[in-house]
N, CA, C and O atoms as CSV, one atom per row, in Angstrom:
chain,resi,resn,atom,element,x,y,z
A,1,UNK,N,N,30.208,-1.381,25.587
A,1,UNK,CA,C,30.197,-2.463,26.555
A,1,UNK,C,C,31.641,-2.843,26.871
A,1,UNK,O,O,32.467,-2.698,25.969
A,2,UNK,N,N,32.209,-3.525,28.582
A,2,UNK,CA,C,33.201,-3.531,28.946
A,2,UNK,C,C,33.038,-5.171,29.162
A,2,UNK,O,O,32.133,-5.857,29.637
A,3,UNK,N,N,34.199,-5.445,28.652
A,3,UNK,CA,C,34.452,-7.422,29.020
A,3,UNK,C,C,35.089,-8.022,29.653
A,3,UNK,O,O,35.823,-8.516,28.797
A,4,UNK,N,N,35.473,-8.470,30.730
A,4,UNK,CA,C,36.213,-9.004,31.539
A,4,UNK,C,C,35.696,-10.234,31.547
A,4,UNK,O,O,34.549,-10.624,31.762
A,5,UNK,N,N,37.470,-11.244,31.076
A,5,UNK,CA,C,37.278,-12.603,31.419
A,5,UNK,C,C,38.340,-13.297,32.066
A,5,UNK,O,O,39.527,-13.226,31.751
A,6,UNK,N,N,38.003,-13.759,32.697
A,6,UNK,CA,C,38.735,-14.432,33.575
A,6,UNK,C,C,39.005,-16.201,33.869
A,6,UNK,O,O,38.195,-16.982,34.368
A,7,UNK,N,N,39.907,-16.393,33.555
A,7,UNK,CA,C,40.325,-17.772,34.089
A,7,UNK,C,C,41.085,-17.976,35.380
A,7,UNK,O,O,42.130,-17.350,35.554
A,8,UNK,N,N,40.511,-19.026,36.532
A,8,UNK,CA,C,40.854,-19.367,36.984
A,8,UNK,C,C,41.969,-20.533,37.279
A,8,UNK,O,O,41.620,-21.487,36.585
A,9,UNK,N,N,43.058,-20.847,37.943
A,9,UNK,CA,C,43.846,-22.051,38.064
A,9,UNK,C,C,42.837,-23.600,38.285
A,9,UNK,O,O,43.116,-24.662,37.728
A,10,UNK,N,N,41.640,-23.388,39.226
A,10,UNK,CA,C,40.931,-24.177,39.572
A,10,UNK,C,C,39.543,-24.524,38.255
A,10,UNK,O,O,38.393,-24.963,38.228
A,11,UNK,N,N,40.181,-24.197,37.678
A,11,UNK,CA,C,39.316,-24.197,36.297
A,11,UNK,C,C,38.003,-23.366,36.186
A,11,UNK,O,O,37.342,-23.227,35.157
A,12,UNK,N,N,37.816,-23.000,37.031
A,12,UNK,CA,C,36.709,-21.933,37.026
A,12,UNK,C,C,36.770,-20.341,36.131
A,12,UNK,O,O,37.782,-19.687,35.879
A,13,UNK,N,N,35.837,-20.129,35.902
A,13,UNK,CA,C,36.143,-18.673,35.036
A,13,UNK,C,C,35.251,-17.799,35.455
A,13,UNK,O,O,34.337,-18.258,36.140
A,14,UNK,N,N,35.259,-16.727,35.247
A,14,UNK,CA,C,34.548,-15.427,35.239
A,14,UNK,C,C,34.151,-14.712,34.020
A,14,UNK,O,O,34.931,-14.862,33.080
A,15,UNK,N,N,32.999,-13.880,33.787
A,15,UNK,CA,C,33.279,-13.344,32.994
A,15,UNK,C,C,31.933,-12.079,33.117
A,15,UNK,O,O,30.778,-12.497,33.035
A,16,UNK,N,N,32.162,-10.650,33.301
A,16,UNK,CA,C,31.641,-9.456,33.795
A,16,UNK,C,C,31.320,-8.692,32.557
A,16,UNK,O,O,32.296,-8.236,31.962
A,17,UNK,N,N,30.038,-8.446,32.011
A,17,UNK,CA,C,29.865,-7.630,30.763
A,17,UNK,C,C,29.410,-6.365,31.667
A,17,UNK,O,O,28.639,-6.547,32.609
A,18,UNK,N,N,29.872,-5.172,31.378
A,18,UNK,CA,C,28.776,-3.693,32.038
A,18,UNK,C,C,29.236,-2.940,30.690
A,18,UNK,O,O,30.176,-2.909,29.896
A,19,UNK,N,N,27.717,-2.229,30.987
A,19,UNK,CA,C,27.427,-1.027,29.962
A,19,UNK,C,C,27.065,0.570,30.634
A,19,UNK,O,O,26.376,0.485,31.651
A,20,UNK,N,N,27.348,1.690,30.308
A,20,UNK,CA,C,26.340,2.228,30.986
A,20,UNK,C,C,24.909,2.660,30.610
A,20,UNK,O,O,24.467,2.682,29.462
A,21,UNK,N,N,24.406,2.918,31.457
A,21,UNK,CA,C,22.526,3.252,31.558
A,21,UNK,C,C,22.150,3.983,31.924
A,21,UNK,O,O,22.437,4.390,33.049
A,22,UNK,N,N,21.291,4.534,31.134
A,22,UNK,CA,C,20.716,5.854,31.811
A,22,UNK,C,C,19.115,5.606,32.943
A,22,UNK,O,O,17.967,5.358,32.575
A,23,UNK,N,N,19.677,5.805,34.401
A,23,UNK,CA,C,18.916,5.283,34.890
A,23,UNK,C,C,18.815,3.627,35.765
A,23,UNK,O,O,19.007,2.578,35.149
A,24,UNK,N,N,18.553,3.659,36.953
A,24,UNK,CA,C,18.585,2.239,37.550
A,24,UNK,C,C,17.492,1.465,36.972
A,24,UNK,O,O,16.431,2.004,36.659
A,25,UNK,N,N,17.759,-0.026,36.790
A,25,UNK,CA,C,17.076,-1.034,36.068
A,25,UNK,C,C,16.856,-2.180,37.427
A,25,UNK,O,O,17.852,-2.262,38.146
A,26,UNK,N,N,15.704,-3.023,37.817
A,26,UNK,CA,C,16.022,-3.674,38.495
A,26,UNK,C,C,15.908,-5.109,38.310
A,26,UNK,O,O,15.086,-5.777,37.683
A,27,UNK,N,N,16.955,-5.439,39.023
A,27,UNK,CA,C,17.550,-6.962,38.335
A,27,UNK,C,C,16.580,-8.240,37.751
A,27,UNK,O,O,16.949,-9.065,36.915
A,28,UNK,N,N,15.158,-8.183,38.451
A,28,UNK,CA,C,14.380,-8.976,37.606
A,28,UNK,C,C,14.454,-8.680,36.172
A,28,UNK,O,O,14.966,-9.319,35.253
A,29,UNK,N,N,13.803,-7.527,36.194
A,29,UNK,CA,C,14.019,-6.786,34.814
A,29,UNK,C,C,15.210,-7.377,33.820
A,29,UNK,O,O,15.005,-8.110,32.852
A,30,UNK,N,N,16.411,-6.929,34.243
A,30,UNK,CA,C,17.654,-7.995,33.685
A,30,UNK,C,C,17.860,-8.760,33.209
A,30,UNK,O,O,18.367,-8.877,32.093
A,31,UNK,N,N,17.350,-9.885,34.292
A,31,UNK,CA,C,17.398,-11.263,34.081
A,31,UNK,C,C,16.452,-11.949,32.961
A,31,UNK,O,O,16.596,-12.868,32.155
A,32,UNK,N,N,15.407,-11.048,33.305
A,32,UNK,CA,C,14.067,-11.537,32.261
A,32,UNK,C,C,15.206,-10.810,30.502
A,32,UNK,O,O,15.837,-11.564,29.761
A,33,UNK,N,N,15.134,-9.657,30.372
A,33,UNK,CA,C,15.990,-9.348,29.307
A,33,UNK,C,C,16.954,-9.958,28.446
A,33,UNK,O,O,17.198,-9.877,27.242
A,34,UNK,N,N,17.449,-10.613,29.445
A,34,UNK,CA,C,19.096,-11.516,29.458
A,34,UNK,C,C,18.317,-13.075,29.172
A,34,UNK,O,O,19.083,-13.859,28.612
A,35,UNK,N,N,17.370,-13.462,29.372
A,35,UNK,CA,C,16.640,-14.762,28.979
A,35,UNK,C,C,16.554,-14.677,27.894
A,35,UNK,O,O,17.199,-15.246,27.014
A,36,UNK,N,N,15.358,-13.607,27.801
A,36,UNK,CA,C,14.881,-13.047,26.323
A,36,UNK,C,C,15.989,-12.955,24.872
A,36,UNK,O,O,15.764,-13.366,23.734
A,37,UNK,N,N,17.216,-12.265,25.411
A,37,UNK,CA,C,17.989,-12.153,24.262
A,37,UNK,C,C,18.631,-13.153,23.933
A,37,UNK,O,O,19.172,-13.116,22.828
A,38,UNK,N,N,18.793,-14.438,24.821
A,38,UNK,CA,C,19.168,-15.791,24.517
A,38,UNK,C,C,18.382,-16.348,23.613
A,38,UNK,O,O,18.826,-16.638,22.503
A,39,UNK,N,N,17.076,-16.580,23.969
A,39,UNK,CA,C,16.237,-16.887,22.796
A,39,UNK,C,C,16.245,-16.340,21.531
A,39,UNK,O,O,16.077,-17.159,20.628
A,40,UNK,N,N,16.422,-14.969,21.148
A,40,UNK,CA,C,16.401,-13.902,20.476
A,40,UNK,C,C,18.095,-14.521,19.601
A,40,UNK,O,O,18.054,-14.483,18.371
A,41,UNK,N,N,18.651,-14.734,19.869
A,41,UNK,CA,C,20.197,-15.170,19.278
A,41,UNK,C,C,20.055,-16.693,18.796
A,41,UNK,O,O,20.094,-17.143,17.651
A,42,UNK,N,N,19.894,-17.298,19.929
A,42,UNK,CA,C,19.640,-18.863,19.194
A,42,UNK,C,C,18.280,-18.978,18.640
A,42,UNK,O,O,18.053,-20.188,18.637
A,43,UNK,N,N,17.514,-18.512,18.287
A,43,UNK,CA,C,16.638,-18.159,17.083
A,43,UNK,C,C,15.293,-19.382,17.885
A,43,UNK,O,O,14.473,-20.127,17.350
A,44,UNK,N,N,15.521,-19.175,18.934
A,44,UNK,CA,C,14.027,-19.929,19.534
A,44,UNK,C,C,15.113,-21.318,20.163
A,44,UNK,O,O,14.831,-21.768,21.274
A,45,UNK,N,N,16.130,-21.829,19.510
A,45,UNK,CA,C,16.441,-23.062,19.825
A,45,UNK,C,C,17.274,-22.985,21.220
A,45,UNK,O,O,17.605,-24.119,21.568
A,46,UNK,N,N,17.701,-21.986,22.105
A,46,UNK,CA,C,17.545,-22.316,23.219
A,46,UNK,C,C,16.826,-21.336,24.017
A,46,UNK,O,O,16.735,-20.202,23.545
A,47,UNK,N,N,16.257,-21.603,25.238
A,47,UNK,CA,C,15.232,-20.611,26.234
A,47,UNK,C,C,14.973,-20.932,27.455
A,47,UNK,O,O,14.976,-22.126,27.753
A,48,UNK,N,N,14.714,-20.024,28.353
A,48,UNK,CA,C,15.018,-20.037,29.841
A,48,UNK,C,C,13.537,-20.621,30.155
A,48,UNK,O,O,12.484,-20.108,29.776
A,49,UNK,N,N,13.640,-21.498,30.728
A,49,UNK,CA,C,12.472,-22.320,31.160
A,49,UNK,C,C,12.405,-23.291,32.414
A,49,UNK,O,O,13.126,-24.286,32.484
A,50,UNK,N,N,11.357,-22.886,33.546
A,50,UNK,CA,C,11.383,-23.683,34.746
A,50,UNK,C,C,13.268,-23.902,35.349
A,50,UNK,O,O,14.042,-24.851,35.474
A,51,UNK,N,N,13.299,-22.856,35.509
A,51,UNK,CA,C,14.765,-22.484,35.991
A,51,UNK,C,C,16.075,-23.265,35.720
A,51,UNK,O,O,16.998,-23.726,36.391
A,52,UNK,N,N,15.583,-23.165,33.934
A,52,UNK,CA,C,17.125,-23.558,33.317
A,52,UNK,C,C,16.698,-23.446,31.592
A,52,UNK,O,O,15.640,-23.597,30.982
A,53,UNK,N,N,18.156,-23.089,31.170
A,53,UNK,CA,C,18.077,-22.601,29.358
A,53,UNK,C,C,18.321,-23.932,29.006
A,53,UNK,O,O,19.394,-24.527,29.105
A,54,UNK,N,N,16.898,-24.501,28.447
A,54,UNK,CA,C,17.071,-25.849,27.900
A,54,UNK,C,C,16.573,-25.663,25.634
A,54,UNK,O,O,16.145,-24.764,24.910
A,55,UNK,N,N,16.874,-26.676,25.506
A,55,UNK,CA,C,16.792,-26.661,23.976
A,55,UNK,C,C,15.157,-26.607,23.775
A,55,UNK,O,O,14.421,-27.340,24.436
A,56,UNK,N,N,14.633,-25.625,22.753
A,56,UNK,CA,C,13.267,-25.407,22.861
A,56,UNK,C,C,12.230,-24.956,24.230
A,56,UNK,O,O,11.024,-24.811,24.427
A,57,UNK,N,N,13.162,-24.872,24.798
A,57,UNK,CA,C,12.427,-24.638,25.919
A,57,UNK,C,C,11.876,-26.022,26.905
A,57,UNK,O,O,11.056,-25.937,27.820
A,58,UNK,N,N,12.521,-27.199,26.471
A,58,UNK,CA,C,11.527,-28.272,26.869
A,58,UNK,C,C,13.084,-29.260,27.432
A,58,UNK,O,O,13.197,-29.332,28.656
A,59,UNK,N,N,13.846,-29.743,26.854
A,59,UNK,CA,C,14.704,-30.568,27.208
A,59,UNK,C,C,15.949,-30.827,25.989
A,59,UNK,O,O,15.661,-30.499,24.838
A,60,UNK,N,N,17.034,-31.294,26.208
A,60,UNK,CA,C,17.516,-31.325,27.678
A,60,UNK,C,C,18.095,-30.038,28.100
A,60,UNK,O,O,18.486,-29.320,27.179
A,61,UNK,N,N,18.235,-29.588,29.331
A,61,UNK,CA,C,19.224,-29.027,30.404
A,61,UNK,C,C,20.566,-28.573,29.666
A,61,UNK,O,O,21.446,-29.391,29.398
A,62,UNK,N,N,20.661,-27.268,29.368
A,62,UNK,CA,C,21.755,-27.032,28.847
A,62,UNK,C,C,22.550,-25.963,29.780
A,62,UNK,O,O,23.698,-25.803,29.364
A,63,UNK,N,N,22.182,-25.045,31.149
A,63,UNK,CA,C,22.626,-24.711,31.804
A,63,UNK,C,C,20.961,-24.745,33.240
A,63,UNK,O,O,19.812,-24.337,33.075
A,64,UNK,N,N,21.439,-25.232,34.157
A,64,UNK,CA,C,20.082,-25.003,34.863
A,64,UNK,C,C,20.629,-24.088,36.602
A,64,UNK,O,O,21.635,-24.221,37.299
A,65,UNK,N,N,19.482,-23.267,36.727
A,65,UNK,CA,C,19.764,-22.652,37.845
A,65,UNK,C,C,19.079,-22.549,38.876
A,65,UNK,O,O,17.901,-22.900,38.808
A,66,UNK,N,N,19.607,-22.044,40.117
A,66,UNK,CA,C,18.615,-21.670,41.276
A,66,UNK,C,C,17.849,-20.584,41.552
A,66,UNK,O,O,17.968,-19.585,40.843
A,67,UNK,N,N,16.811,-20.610,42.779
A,67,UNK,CA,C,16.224,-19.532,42.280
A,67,UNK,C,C,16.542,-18.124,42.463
A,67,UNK,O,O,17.427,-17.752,43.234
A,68,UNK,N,N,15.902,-17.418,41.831
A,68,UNK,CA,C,17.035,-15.985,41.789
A,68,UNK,C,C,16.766,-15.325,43.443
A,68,UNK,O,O,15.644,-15.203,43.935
A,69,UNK,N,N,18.047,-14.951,44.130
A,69,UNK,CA,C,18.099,-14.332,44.937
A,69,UNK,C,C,19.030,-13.405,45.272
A,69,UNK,O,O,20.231,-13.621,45.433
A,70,UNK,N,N,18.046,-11.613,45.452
A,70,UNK,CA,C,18.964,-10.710,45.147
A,70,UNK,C,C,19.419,-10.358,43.711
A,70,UNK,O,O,20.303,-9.550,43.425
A,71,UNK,N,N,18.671,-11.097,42.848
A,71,UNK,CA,C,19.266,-10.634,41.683
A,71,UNK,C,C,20.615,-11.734,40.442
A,71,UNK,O,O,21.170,-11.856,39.350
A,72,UNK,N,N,20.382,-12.265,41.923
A,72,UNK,CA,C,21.824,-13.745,41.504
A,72,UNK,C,C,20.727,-14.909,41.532
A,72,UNK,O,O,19.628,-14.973,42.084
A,73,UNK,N,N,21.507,-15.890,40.651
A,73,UNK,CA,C,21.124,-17.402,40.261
A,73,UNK,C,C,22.266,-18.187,40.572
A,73,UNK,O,O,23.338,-17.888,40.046
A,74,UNK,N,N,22.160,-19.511,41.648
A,74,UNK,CA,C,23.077,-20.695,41.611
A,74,UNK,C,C,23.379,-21.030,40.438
A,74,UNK,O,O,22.647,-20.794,39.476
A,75,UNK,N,N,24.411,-21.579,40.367
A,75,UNK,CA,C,24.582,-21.932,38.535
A,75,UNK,C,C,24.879,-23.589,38.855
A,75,UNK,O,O,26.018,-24.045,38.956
A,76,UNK,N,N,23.566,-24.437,39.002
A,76,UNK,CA,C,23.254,-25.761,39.466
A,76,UNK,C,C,23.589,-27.461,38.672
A,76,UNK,O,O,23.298,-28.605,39.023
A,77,UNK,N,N,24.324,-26.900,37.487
A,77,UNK,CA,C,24.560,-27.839,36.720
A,77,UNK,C,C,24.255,-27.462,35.210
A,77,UNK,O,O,24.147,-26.312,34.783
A,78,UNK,N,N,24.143,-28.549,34.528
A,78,UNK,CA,C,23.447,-28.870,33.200
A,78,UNK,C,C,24.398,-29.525,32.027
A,78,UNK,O,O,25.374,-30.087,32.524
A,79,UNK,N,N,24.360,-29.576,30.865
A,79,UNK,CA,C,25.146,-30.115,29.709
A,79,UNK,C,C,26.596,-29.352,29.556
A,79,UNK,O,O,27.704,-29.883,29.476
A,80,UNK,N,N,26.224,-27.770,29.536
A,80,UNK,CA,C,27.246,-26.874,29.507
A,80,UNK,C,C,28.254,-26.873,30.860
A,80,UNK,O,O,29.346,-26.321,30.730
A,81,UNK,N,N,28.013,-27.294,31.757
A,81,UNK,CA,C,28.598,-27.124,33.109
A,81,UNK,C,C,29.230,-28.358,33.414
A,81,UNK,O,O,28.635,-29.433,33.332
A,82,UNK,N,N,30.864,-28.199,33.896
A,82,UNK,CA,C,31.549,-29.859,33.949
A,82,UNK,C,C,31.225,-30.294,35.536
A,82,UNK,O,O,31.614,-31.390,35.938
A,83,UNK,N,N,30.452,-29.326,36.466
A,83,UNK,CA,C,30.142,-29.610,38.300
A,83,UNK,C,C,29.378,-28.097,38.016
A,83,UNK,O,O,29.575,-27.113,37.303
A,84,UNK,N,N,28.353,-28.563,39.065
A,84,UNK,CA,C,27.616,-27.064,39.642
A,84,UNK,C,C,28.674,-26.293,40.116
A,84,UNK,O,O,29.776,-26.757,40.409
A,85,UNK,N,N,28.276,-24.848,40.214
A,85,UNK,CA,C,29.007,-24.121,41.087
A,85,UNK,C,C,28.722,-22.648,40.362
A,85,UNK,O,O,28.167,-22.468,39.277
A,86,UNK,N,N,29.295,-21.582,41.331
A,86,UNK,CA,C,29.395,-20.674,40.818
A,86,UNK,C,C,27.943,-19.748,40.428
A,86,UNK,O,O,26.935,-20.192,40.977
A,87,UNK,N,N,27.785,-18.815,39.757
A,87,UNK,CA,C,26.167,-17.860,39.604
A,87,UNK,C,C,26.597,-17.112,38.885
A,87,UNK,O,O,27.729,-16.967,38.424
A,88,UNK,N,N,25.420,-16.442,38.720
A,88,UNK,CA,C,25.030,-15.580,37.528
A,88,UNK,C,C,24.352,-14.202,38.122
A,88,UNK,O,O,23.363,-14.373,38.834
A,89,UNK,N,N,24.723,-13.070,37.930
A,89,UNK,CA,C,24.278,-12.224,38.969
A,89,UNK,C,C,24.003,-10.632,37.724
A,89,UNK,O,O,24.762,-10.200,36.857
A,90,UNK,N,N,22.850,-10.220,38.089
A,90,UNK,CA,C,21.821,-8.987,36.881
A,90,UNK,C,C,22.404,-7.741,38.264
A,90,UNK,O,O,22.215,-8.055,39.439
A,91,UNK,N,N,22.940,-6.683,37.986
A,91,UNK,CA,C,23.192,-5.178,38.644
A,91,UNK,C,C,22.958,-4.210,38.004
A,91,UNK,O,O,23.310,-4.238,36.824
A,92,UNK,N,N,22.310,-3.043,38.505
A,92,UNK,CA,C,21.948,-2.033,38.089
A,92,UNK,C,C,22.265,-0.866,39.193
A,92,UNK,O,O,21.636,-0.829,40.251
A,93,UNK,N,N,23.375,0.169,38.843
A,93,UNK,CA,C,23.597,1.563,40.033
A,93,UNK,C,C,22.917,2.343,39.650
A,93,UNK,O,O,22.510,3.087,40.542
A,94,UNK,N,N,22.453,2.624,38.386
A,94,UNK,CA,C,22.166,4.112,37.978
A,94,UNK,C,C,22.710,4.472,37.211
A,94,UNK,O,O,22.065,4.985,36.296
A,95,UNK,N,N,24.294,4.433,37.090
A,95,UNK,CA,C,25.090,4.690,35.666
A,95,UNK,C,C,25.519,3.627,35.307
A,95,UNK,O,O,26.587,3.783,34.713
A,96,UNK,N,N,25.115,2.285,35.393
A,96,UNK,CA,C,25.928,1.534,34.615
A,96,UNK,C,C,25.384,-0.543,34.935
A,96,UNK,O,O,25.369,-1.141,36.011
A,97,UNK,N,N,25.222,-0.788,34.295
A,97,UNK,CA,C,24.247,-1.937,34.277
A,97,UNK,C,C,25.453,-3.432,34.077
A,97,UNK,O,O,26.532,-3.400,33.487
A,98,UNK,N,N,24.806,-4.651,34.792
A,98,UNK,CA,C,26.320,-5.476,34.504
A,98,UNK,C,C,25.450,-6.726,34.597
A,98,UNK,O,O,24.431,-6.894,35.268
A,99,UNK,N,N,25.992,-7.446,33.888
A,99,UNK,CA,C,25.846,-8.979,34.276
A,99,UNK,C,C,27.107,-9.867,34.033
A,99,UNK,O,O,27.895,-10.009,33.099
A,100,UNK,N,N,26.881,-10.669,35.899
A,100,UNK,CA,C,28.389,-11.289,36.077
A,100,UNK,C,C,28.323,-12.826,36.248
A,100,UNK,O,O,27.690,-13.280,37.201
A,101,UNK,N,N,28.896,-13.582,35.444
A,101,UNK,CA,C,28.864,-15.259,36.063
A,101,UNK,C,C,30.577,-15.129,36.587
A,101,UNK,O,O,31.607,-14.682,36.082
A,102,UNK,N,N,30.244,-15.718,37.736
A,102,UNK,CA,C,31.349,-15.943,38.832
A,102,UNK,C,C,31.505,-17.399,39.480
A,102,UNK,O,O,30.616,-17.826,40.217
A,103,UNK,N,N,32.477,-18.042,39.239
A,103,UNK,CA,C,32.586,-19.104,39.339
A,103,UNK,C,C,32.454,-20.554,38.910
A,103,UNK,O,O,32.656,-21.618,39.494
A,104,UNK,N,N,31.940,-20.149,37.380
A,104,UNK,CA,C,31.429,-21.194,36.663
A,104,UNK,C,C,32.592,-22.052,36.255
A,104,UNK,O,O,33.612,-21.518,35.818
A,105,UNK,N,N,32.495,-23.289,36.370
A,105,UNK,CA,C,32.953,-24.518,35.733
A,105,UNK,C,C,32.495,-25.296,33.904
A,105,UNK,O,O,31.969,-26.336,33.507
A,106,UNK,N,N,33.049,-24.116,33.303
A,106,UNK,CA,C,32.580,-24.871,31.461
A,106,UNK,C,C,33.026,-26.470,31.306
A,106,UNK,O,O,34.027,-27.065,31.705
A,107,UNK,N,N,31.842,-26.917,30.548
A,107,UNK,CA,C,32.179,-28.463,29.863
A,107,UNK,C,C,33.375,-28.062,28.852
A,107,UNK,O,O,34.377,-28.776,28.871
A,108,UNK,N,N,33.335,-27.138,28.112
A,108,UNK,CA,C,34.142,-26.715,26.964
A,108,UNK,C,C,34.947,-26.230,27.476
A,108,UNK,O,O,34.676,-25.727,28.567
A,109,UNK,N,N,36.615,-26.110,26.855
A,109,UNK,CA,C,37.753,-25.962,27.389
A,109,UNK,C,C,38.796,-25.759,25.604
A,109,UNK,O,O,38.719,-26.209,24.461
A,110,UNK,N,N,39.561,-24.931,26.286
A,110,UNK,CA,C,40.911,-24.653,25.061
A,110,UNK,C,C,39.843,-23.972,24.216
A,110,UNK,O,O,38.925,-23.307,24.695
A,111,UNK,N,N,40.087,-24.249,22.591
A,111,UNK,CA,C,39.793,-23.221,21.531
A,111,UNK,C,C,38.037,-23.493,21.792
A,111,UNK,O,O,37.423,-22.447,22.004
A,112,UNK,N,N,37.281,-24.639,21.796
A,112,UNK,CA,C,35.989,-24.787,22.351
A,112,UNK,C,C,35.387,-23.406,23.229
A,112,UNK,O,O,34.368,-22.724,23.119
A,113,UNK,N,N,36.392,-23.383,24.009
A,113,UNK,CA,C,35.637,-22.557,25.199
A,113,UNK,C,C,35.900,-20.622,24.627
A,113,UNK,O,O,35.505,-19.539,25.059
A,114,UNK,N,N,36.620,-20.996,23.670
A,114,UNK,CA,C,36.855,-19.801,23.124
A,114,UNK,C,C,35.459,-18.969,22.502
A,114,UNK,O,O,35.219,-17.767,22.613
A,115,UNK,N,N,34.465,-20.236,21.675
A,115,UNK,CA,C,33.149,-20.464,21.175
A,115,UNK,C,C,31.960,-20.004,22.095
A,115,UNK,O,O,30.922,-19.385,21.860
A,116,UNK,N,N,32.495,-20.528,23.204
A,116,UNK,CA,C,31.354,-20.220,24.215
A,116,UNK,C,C,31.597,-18.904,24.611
A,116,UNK,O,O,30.642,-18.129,24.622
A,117,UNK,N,N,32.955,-18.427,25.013
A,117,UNK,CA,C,33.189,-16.844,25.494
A,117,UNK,C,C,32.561,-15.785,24.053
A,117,UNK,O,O,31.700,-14.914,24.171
A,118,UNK,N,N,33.166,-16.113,22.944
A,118,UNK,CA,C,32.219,-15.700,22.022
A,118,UNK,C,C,30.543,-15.030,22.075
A,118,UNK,O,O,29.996,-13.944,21.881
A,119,UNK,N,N,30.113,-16.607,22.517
A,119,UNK,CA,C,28.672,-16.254,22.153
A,119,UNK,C,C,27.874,-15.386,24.179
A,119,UNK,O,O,26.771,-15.033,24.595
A,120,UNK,N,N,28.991,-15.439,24.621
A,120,UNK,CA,C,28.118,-14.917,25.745
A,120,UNK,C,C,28.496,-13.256,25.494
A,120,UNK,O,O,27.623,-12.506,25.928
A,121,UNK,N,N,29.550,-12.653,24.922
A,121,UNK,CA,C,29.872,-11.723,24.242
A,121,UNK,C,C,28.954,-10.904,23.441
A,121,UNK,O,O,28.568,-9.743,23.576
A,122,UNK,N,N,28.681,-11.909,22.479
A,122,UNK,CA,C,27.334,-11.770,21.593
A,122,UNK,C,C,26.263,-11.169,22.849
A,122,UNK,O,O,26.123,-9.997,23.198
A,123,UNK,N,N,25.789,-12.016,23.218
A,123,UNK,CA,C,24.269,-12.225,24.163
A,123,UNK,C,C,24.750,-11.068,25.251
A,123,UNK,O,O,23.927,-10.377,25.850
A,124,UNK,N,N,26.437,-10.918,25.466
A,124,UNK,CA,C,26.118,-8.761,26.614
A,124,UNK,C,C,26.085,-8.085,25.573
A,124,UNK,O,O,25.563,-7.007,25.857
A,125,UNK,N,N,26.428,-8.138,24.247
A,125,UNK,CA,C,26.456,-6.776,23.880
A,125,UNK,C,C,24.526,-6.626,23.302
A,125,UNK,O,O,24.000,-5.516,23.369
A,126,UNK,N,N,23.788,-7.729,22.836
A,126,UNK,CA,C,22.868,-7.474,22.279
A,126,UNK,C,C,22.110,-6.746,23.480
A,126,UNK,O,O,21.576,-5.644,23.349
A,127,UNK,N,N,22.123,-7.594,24.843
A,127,UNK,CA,C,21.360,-7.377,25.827
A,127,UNK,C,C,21.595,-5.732,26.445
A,127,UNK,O,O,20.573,-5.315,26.988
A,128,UNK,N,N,22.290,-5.143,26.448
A,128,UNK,CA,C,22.404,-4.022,26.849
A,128,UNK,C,C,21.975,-3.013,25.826
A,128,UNK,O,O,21.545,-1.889,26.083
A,129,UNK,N,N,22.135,-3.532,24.652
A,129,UNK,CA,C,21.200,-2.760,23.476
A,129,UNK,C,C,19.569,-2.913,23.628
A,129,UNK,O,O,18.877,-2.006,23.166
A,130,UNK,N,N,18.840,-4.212,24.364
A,130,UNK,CA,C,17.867,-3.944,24.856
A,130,UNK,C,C,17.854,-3.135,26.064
A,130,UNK,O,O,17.243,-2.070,26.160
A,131,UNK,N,N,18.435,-3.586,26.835
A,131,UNK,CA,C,18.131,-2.510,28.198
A,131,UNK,C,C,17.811,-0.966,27.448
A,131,UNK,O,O,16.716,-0.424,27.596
A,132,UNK,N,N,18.669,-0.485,26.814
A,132,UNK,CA,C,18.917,1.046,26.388
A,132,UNK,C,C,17.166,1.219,25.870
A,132,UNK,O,O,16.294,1.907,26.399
A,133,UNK,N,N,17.069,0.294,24.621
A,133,UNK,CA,C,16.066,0.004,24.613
A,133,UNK,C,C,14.749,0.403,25.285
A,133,UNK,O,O,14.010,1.327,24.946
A,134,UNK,N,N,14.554,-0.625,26.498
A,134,UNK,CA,C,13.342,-0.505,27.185
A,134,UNK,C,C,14.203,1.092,28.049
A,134,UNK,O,O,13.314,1.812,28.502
A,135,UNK,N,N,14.865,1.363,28.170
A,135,UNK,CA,C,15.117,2.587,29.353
A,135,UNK,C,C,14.411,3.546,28.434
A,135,UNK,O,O,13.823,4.482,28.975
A,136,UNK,N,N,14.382,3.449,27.124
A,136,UNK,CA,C,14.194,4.287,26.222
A,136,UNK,C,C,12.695,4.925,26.006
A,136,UNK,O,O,12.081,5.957,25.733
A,137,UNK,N,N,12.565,3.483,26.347
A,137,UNK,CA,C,10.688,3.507,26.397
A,137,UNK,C,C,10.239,2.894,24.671
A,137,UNK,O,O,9.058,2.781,24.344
């Protein structure tokens, strides 16, 4: 898996996980995957629910989004987010599979945000070990 992170001057960041795959995946697929392995890491205590990863699945709002279009999600607010902005976007070519948040605004900042780049690290590398996974059959 390849990591690109990015900070912006405007405080915004980026950050692009791709792997390659054998085979095109399509981005529902992804996204549902990329839910799944969130839950799967925070051990049930956070999960994608009514279009946002809240604690238990029920409340509160710890990142909430719009609805997916094309494969991308608005990235609409929540606890983790200091202003909406920015998305979350599932790709698949054929050789090589990615998921990109572009433009996000973190609540967490300095060595904090170091924690959070961490665990989304965690959550591409597990998730592309599922993809391989289901490609696998």
């Amino acid at each position: 898996m390849e990591s690109v992170v990015t900070r912006h001057s405007d405080g915004t960041v980026g950050l692009v996980h791709r792997a390659k795959v054998k085979g095109s995946v399509d981005p529902a697929v992804l996204e549902r995957l990329y839910w799944d392995e969130i839950r799967r890491v925070t051990l049930g205590a956070a999960r994608f629910s009514r279009g946002a990863i809240r604690v238990g699945g029920v409340w509160p709002v710890i990142l909430r989004f719009g609805p997916p279009v094309d494969g991308r999600r608005a990235i609409a607010g929540g606890l983790f987010a200091r202003r909406a902005g920015g998305s979350i976007e599932w790709r698949s070519n054929g050789e090589e599979a990615s998921v990109a948040v572009d433009g996000f605004v973190p609540l967490l900042q300095g060595h904090l945000w170091r924690v959070e780049e961490w665990f989304h690290g965690l959550i591409g590398r597990r998730f592309f070990q599922r993809v391989e996974q289901e490609r696998s059959g």
